[in-house]
N, C-alpha and C positions, 0 to 999 in steps of 0.2 A: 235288380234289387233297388239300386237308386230312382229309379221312374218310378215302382211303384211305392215307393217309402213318397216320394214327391204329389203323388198322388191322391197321398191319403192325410197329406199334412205334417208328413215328419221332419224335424230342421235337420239340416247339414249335419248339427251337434250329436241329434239323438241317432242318427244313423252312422257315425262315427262311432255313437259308446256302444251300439249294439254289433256294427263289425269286430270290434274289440272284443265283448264278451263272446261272439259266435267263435271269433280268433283260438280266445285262450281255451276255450269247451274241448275246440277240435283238437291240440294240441295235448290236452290233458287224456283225452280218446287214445291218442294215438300211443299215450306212453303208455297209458293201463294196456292198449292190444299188443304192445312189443314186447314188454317185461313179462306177459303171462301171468301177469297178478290173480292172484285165488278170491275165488270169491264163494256166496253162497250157494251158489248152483254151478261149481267145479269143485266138490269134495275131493274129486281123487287128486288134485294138485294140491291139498294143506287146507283146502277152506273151510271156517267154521261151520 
């Protein structure tokens, strides 16, 4: 990821803020698939 972030002209910075954001994504992923959170296309667990 860093070679090619370096490659296309991204700083240190922006590929810093963007591990961050890919960071918290993944983690926010992982709580929705653990808790079984409802949603609109799992009606039979509660979803609107």
């Amino acid at each position: 990821m860093r070679d090619a972030a370096r490659d296309h002209g991204v700083t240190r910075a922006q590929l810093g803020e963007a591990r961050r954001h890919l960071s918290t994504a993944a983690a926010r992923i992982t709580a929705l698939l653990q808790t079984g959170r409802p949603g609109p296309d799992r009606p039979d667990r509660g979803g609107a």
